[in-house]
N, C-alpha and C positions, 0 to 999 in steps of 0.2 A: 398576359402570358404566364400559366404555370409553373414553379421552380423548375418541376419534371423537365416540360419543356424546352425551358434555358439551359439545364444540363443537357437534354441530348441535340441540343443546336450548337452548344460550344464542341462538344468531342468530334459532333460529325464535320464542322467546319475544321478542326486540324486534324481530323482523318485525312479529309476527301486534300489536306494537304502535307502529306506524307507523315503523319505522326501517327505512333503507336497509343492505341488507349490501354491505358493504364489501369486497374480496378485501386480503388481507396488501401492506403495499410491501417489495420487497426488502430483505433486511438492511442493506446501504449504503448507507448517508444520505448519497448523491451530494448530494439538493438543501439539506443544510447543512455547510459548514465547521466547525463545531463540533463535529462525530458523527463518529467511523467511522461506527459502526453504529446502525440505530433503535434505540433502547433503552428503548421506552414504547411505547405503541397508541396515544398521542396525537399522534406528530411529523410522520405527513402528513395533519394536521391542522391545527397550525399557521398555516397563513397564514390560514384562517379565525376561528381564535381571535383573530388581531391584524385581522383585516378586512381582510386584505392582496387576500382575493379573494374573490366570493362565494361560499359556498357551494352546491352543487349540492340538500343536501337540509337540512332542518331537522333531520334525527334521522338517528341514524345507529349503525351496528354494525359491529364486525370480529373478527378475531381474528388478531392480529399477532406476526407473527415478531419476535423480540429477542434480542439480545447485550449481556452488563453482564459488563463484566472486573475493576473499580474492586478486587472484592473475592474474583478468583480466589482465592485461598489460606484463603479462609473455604469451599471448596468442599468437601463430602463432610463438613464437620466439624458443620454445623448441617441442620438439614430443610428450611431457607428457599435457601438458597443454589445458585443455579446457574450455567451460564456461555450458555445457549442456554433461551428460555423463551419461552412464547406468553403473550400476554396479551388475554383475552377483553374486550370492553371497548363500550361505549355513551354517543354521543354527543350534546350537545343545542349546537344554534348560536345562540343566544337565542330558543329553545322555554324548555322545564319546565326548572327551576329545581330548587332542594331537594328539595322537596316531592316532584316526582315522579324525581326520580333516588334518593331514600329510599324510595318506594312499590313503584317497578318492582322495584328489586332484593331486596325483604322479600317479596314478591310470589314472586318464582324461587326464591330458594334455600329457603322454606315449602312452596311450594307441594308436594305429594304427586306422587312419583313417577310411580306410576298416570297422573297428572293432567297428567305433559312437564318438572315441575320436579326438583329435586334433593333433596326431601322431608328438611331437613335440620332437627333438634326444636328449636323456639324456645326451648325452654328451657337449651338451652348456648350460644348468641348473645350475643355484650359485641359494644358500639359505642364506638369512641372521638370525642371532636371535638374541634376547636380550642378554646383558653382560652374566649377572652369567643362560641363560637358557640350563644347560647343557642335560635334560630330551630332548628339540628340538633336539638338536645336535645328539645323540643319536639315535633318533627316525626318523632321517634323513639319517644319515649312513644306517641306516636298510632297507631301500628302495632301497638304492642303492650310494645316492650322495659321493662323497667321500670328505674326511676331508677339503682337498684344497680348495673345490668349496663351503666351510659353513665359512661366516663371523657374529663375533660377532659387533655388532654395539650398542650405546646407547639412552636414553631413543629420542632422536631426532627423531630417524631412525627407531626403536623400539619399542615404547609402545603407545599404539595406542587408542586416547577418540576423543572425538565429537569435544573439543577443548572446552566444557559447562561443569558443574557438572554432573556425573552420572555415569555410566558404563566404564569401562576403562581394559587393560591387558597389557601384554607383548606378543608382535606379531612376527613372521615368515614370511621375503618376499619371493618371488622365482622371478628367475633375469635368462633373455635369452641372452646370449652374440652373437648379432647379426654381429661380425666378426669387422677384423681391420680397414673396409672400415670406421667407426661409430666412431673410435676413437681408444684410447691406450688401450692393453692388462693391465689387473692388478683386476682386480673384478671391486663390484659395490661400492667401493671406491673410486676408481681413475678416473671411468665416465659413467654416469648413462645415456646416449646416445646412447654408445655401449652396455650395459649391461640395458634392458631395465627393469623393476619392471614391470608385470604384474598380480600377487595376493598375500593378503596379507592376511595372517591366524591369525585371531586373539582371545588369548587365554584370553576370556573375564572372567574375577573371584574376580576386584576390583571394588570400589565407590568409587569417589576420588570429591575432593570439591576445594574451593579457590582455581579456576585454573587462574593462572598467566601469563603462558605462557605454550608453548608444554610440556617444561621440566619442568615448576616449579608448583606442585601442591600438594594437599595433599591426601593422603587416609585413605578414613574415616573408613573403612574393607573391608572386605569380602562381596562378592555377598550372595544371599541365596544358590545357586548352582554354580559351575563352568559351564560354557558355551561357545560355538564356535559361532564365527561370522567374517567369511574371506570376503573379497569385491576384486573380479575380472574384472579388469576395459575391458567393453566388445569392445570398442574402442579400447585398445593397444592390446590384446589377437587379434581382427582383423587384426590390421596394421599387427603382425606377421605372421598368417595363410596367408594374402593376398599379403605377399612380398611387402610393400609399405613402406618407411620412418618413417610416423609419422601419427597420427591419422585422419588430413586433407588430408588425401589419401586414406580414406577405401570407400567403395562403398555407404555408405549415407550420407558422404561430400564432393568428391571427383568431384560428378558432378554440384555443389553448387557454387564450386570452378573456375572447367571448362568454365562454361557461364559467370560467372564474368570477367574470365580472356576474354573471346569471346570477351565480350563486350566492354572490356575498351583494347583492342588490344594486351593484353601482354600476352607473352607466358612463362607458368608458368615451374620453375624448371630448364629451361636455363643455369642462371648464379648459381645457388647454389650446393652446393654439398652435400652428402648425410646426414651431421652431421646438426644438428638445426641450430647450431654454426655458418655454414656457407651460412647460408640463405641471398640470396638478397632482399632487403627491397619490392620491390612487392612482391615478394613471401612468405612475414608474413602479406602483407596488403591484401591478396586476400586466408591468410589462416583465417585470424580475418575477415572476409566477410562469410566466410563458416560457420566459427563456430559461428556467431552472428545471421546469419538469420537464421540457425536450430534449436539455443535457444530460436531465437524469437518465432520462430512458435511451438515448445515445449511449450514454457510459456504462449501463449495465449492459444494456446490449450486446458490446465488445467486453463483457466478460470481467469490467470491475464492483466491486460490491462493496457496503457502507464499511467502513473501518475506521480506528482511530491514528492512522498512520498512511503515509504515499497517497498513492491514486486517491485509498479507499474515501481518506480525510477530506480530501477537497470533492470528491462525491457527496458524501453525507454532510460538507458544510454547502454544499448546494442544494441539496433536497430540503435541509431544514429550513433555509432563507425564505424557499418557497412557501412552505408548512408556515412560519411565523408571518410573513407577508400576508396568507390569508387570513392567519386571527388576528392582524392587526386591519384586516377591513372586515372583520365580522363574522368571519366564517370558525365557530369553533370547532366541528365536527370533522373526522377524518378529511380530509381533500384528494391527496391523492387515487383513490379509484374513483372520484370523478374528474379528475381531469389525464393523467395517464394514458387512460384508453382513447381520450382526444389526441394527443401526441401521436400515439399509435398510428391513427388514421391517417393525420400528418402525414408523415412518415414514411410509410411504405408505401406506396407511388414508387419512392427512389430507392428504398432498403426494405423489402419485402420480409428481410430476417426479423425486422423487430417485430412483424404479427406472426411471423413462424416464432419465436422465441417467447411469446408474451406472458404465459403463463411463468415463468422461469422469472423474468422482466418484474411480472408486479407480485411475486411471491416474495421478494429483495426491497422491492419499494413500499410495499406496504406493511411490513415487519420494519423497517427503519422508521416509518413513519409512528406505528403504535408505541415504538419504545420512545420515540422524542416526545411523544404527548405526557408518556410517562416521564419524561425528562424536567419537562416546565410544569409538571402535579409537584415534583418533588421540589425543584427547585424555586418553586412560588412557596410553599411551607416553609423551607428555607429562608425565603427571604424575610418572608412575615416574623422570624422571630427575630432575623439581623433589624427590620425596624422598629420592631416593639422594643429590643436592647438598647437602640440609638434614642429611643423617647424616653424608655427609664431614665437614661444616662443624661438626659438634657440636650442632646447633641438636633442638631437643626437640618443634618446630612448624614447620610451612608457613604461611610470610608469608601478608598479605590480600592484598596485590597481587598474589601467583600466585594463590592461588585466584581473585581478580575476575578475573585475566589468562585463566584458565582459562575461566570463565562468559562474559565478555564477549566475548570473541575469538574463542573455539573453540564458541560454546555449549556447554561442559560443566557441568552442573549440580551448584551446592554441596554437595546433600545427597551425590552421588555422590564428591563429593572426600574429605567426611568421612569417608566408611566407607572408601577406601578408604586414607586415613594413617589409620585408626585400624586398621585390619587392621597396619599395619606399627610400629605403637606411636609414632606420631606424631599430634601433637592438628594442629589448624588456628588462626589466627588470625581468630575468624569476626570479633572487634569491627572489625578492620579492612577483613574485609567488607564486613559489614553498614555500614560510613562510605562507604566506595566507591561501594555501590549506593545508598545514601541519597545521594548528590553526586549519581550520574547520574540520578536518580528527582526530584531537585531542578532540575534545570537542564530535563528532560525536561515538569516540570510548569508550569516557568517560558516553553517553548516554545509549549504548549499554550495556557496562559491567553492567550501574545498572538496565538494565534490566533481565539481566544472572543472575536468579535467583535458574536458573536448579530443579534439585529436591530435595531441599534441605530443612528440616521446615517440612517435611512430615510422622515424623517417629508416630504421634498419632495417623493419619490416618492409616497409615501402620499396627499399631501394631490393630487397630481395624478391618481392611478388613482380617487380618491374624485371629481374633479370629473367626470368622463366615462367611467366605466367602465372596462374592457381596452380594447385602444388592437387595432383591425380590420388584421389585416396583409394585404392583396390582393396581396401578389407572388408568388403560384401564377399568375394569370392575367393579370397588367401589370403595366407595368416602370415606368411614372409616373404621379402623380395631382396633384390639385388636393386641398388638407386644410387645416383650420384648426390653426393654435400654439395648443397648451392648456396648455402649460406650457414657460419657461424657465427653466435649472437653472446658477447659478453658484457656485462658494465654496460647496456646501453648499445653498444655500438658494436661495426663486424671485427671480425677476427679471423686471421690464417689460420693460425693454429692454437689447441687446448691440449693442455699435459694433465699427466694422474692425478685426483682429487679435485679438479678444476669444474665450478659447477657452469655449466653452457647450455645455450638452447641452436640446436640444429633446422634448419630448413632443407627436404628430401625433393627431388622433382618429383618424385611418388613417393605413396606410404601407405603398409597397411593399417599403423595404428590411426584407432578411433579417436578425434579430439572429444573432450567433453564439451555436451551439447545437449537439448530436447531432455535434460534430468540422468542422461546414461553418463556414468566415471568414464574416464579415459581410461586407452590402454594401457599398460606396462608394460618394459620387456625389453631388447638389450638391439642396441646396433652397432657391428663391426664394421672398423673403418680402419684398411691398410693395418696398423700394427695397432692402433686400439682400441676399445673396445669400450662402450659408454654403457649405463643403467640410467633408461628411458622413465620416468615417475613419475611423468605427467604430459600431456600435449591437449594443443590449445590452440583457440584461431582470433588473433588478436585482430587480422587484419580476412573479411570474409574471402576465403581458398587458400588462406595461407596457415597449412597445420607446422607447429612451432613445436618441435619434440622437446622439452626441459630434462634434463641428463644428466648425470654425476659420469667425467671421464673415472674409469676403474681400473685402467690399464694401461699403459702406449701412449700414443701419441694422436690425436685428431687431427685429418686439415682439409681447410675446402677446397673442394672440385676434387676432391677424392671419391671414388665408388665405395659402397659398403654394402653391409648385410644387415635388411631388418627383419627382427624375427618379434611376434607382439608374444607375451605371455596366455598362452592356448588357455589353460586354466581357467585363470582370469576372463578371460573374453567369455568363452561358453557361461558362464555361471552370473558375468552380466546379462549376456543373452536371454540366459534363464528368465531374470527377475526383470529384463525388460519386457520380455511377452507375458510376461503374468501379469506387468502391468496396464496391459489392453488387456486384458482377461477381466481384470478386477473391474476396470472403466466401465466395457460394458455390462457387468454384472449390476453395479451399481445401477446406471440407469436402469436397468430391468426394473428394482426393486422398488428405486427410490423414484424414478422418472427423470425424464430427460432432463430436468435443470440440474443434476448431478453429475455436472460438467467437470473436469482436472484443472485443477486452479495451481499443479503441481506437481513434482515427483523426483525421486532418487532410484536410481537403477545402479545398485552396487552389488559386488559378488556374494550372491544367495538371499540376498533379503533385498527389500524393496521398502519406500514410502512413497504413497499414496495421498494428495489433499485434493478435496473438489470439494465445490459450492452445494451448500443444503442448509436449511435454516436452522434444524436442529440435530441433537445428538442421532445416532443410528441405535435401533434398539439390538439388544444382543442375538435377539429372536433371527433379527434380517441378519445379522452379519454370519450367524451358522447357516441364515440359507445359504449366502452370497458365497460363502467356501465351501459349502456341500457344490453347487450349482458348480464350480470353477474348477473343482476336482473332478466331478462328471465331465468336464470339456475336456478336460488331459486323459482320461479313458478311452474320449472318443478318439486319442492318435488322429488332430486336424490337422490336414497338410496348413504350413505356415509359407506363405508366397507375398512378394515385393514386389511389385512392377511401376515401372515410372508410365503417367497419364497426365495429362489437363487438370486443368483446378475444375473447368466446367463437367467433363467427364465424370472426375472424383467424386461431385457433388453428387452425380447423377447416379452412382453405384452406392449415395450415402455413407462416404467415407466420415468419420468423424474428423473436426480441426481443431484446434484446439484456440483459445479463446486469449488474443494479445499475440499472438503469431505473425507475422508475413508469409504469405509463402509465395513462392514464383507463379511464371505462366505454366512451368512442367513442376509437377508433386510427386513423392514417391509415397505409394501404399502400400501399407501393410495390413493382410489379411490373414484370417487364423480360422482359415475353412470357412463358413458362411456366419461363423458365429460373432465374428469382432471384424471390423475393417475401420483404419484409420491413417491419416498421414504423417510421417515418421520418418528420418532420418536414420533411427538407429539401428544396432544390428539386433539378430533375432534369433531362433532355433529354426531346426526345419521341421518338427512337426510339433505338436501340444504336449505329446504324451514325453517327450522328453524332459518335460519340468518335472515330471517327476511327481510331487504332490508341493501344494501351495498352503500353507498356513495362516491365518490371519492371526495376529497378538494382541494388539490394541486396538482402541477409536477413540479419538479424543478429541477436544476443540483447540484449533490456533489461531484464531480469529472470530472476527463475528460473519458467522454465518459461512466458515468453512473449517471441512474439519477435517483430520486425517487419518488415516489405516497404516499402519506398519503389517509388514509383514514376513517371513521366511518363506525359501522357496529351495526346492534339492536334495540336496543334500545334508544344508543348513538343516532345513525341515523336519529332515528324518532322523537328523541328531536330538532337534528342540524334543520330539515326541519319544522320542527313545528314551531320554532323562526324564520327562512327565509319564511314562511309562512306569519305569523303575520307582519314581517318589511314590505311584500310585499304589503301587507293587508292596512297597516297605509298610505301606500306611496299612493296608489291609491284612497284612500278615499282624500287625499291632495289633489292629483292634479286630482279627479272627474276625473276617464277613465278606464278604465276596467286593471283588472291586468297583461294581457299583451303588453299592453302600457305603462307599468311603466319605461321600461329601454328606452325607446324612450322619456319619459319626464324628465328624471331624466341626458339623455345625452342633450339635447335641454337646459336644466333650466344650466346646467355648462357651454354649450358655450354659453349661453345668459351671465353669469356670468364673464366668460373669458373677452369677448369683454367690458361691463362696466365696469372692471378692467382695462382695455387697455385707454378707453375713462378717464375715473377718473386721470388716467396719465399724459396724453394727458392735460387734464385740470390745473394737479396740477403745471406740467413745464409751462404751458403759465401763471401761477398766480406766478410760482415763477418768470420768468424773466419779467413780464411784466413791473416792474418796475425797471430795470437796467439801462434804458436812464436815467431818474430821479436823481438813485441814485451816477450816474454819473456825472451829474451836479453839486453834493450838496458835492463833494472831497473837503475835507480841506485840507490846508496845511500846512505842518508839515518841517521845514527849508527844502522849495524847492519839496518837495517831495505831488504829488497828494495824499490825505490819503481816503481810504472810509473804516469804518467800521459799517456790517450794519449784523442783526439776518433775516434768509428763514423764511418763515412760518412755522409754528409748522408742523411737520410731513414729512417734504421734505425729500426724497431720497437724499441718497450718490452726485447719478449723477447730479441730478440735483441742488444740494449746488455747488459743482463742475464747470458745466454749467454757474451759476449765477455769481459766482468770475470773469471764461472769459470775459463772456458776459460784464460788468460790466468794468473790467482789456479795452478792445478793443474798447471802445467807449470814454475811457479818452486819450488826443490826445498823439501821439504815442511820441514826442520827450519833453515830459513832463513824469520824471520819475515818477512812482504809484505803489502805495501795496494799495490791495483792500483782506481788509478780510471780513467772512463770517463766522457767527456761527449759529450752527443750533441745534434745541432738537428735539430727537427720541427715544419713548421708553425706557424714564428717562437717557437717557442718553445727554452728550452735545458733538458734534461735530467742530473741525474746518476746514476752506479751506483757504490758503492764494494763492493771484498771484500777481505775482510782472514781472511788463514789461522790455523789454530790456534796457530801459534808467537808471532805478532805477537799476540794476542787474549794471551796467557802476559802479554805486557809491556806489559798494558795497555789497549793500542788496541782501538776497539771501531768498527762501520762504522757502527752506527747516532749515536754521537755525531759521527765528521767530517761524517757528511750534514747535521745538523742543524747544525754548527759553520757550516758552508760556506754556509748556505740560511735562516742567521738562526732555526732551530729550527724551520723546515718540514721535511718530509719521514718518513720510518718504515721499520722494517724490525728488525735486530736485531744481534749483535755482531759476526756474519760476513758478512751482505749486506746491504745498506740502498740504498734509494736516495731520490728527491724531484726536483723541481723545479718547472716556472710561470713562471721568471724568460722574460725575452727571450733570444733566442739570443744576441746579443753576447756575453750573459755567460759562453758557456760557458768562456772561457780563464781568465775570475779566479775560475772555482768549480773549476777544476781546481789554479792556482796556491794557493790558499785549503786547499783537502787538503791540498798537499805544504808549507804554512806549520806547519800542526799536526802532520803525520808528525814533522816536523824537531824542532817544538819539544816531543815529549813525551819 
């Protein structure tokens, strides 16, 4: 049976019993701080397990895209392990309880194929459950399992959170004993090879906090309801339906696999045998091949790209694993565009987007891939000189600090370092590695926990979304209203009343101000309440419907369950407006130009200017970007009627709305359209026609990442200020240089290299004035016992080089077997300089230039026994750092 087809066997089975199908949320867990990425079928779920919002349905069904990196390096080496994985999964929001979340599922995976289920023989079925869960055990027998085949296990094994604050229970696995070929007889205690975990029922009904580790955490109580949330990993339920070992065998990795192995000559499964256990080393490096470049193309797909930081990092340290994995079986030549477009195929059967997106796809993968080839050119030269130094030196090993230097800096990979000092009979120091990367893995883990701040801090909010519902935002269609205070928020916690100067955050049953969101500022603006009178500065929605106005009381007295007056700042709003519609202006212009992979990776929507980032491999040339603002100004000529209407997501797609890439959006989308030129889905507000922006400006383009970059821009009235000042400079410059103000930039480039060049010449002049007198001064050496002495001040102003120059010049002309120290002090920019040179005869009898430099400068300065120089001092000094040399000439 097809993966296809076990996805659409499981959805249709808790359809056809009352569950709602759910579509996948993007792998980016934009809406938690704690995730990169979803890494469960339960996380955009979440706010209804804590009650944070209500649920749309009672029951509910998905099959969700997932990323779990924790235990990359366990990849290819077991059958469970993967780095990209779907999890089939069935939800209940205080519906059926045990009982039926134990029934449904004994139910599908029994039931006879013939019949829609996956006809899988009760008789190899083990259940595990929590210690004291004797309600499972119970409700397991009744199905059929028998006592034998139910093991209690604890909270390890057993009770099942995000591994974050929030949601958490006591879970139920179900375990297929796939026969003695897999291992020893005994359950899924004795070996989890044989006995494979393919779903896990989890009986969600706690909040638990300060989580420490799997087992050590707190609970904080009770959910609002008892709730179900099982995760069936649609990979292993495959590997079984499809008679295949391990996940790296089902039919959308399998053939991933196959062409790697083509490629690099080896033939997979040969030497291993059926258990993980006993895998041969190609056959884990060509199962970590499979499953890196279907992660890859998974995680670009949703819109993330190689970087040195979040997402991007653990993307591009997954595409490289693969990339090295195949030169470590032979393969030296790009790999990615041959195996890629196999993933593809994979693939869409179930996600059709990644062969609509592919060019976009492997424009990203295969530019990360040429630059890490370039990575291990440079970082093998690298190496080669870190062991030719280690053999000079005697040494029998490569420090750990070069190999980390190596991995951390240059990304080049340890395994690669070892082979290649062992190719030259050199070992490596891994222990000092392996300490290195444990300190960075430490501090890394220590960054993270303080950002796990989960859901915890949010019980005001909570208790206020609970008294009134989501909170009605009406600034689509007005700018102020009358609304009651349902909640004041200070220090944390509520409050009756706020006096003048007191800073508080309000909760409205309505509100027209906008929270910031989708890249648009929030609104400003003022709410009267009774006798006083607050300054709104910010609003925000910590808890999803619940907008939180932040306020400076300014006047009077605040208190809740009072009526008030909100009015948002009109200004302000329109001129976001402005630069919010320009930024769907810009969006599509771009792809015009550049093509659809110049996706929004980003943006700011502030009063009159705007920022702009989206995906593209390289800079934008200036040539595009005067189109892209010519082209965008034409649109605001044409006065496009600008229209919103809320549709379907399926709909949406259908009219080619654009989404934006790490988003969620619901079953209903609002669109915004800007006549037939731009349509995208959008939460924020807008203008009502194009021509009201007025005119749009581009300023910059520059890169802030790899492989995205950004546009800033003006828009308005901003706009028409920016060009009215580049008017006027234009203006000034042309009356200057008398010539029409399109020959400004042609005078203005003429007048710098006319300037360049009499900079060049003034050089030129000032080295011939400074050495011009070195014969001279050559002449006029004192003698100090034996020793030719000159000390003589450059002209005010000379160059480093040329003080420098003049000591040689100076040093070379006094005859060679008469020893000489020729110093030179110079002032520059209040400061005094020295340069000593001492010839090889005087160097015979001791004298060395880098000790008078330091003698003369208190031990500042550098250089070596024939030229040295230093200073820093104030100019004055230069006469007593010259008298100061010729103190030490005398007296050596």
């Amino acid at each position: 049976m097809r993966t296809a087809e076990i996805k659409r066997r499981y959805l249709a089975h808790f359809e056809a019993n009352g569950h709602a199908v759910v579509p996948s949320a993007p792998l980016p867990a934009i809406d938690d701080p704690n995730l990169l990425f979803i890494n469960a079928g339960m996380v955009q779920f979440v706010p209804y397990f804590l009650g944070q919002r209500a649920p749309q349905w009672s029951r509910a069904a998905s099959v969700q895209k997932c990323i779990r990196t924790p235990d990359i390096d366990e990849v290819g080496k077991t059958s469970r392990h993967g780095t990209f994985f779907q999890m089939n999964g069935n939800f209940s929001f205080g519906d059926y309880f045990k009982e039926g979340a134990i029934q449904l599922a004994w139910d599908l995976v029994t039931k006879s194929q013939a019949d829609g289920g996956f006809g899988l023989d009760p008789g190899k079925l083990w259940a595990t459950v929590y210690l004291d869960d004797d309600e499972a055990i119970a409700l397991w027998r009744a199905v059929g399992m028998p006592a034998d085949r139910i093991v209690r296990r604890g909270k390890k094994d057993n009770y099942w959170s995000m591994g974050i604050p929030g949601p958490a229970g006591p879970c139920s696995e179900i375990y297929l004993d796939r026969g003695p070929a897999y291992g020893p007889d005994g359950g899924p205690d004795v070996d989890e090879d044989r006995y494979l975990e393919f779903w896990n029922l989890v009986f969600m009904q706690y909040e638990i906090t300060n989580v420490r580790s799997k087992e050590e955490f707190d609970i904080v109580g009770e959910l609002p309801a008892k709730n179900i949330d099982t995760g069936m990993g649609l990979e292993r339920i495959a590997s079984i339906l499809q008679g295949v070992d391990n996940l790296y065998e089902i039919d959308e990795v399998r053939p991933i696999l196959a062409r790697a192995a083509e490629l690099t000559g080896k033939k997979y499964g040969v030497h291993s045998g059926h258990a993980a256990s006993e895998s041969h080393p190609d056959d884990v490096r060509l199962r970590v091949i499979a499953d890196h470049v279907r992660t890859s193309l998974m995680l670009i797909g949703d819109g993330v790209t190689p970087s040195n930081e979040g997402r991007g990092y653990v993307l591009r340290r997954i595409m490289r694993r693969a990339i090295r994995a195949m030169r470590l079986l032979g393969w030296q030549e790009a790999a990615l565009p041959e195996l890629l477009p196999v993933a593809r195929d994979c693939m869409s059967p179930s996600y059709p987007e990644v062969a609509q997106e592919f060019e976009r796809i492997s424009q990203y993968a295969y530019a990360e891939e040429d630059a890490f080839l370039s990575t291990l050119r440079a970082g093998t030269t690298i190496l080669d000189t870190a062991l030719s130094d280690a053999r000079s030196a005697g040494a029998s090993s490569l420090s750990g600090e070069k190999a980390f230097q190596l991995h951390d800096t240059y990304g080049f990979p340890i395994d690669l370092t070892l082979e290649i000092a062992a190719e030259q009979g050199l070992s490596v120091d891994e222990a000092g590695f392996r300490r290195l990367m444990s300190e960075q893995r430490t501090r890394a883990k220590a960054d993270a926990q303080a950002r796990k701040t989960g859901h915890a801090d949010l019980s005001a909010y909570r208790s206020a979304l609970d008294a009134g519902g989501a909170v009605e935002f009406t600034g689509y269609s007005e700018v102020a209203r009358e609304s009651r205070v349902r909640a004041l928020i200070g220090g944390g916690g509520a409050l009756t009343a706020a006096g003048e100067g007191d800073e508080i955050e309000l909760v409205l049953d309505s509100t027209p101000f906008y929270a910031e969101g989708g890249g648009q500022q929030p609104d400003h603006g003022v709410i009267t309440v009774g006798s006083g009178k607050v300054e709104v500065y910010d609003v925000q929605q910590p808890i999803p419907g619940l907008y939180v106005h932040k306020a400076r009381v300014v006047s009077g007295e605040v208190r809740s369950g009072e009526s008030g007056y909100a009015e948002i700042d009109v200004t302000r709003r329109k001129a976001i407006s402005r630069s919010h519609t320009a930024t769907h202006l810009v969006h599509q212009t771009m792809r015009e130009f550049l093509g659809e992979s110049a996706t929004q990776a980003g943006s700011l929507n502030a009063p009159g200017r705007l920022r702009f980032d989206f995906n593209t491999p390289g800079a934008v040339p200036a040539s595009v970007l005067h189109d892209v603002e010519q082209q965008v100004n034409e649109v605001l000529l044409g006065d496009l009627e600008v229209r919103a209407f809320i549709t379907s997501q399926e709909e949406a797609r259908r009219l080619g709305a654009m989404a934006l890439f790490g988003e969620k959006y619901g079953d209903e989308v609002r669109v915004v359209e800007v006549g037939d030129y731009a349509r995208e889905l959008c939460g924020g507000t807008h203008v009502a026609r194009s021509g009201q922006l007025g005119v749009v400006k581009i300023l910059s383009e520059s890169s802030i990442g790899s492989g995205v970059r950004r546009v800033e821009a003006l828009v308005g009235i901003d706009a028409f200020g920016f060009l009215a000042r580049e008017h006027l400079l234009v203006s000034r410059l042309a009356e200057l240089y008398r010539v029409p103000h399109d020959q400004v930039a042609d005078r203005v480039e003429q007048t710098i290299t006319q300037l360049r060049d009499a900079e060049k010449e003034l050089e030129k002049m000032r080295a011939q004035l400074v050495l011009g007198g070195a014969a001279a001064l050559a002449a006029e050496a004192r003698d100090l016992r034996g020793v030719a002495f000159v000390a003589a001040e450059a002209p005010e102003g000379a160059g480093g080089n040329d003080v420098r120059t003049l000591a040689q010049e100076i040093r070379g002309k006094i005859d060679a077997a008469r020893p000489a120290v020729v110093v030179v002090a110079a002032r520059a920019n209040g400061k005094a300089s020295l340069v000593v040179a001492v010839n090889a005869a005087a160097r015979g009898r001791g004298l060395s230039a880098a000790d008078l430099v330091k003698g003369a400068l208190s031990g500042r300065g550098g250089g070596n026994a024939d030229l040295a120089q230093g200073g820093g001092l104030p100019a004055a000094e230069a006469p007593r750092l010259l008298a100061a040399v010729e103190s030490a000439v005398a007296a050596a």
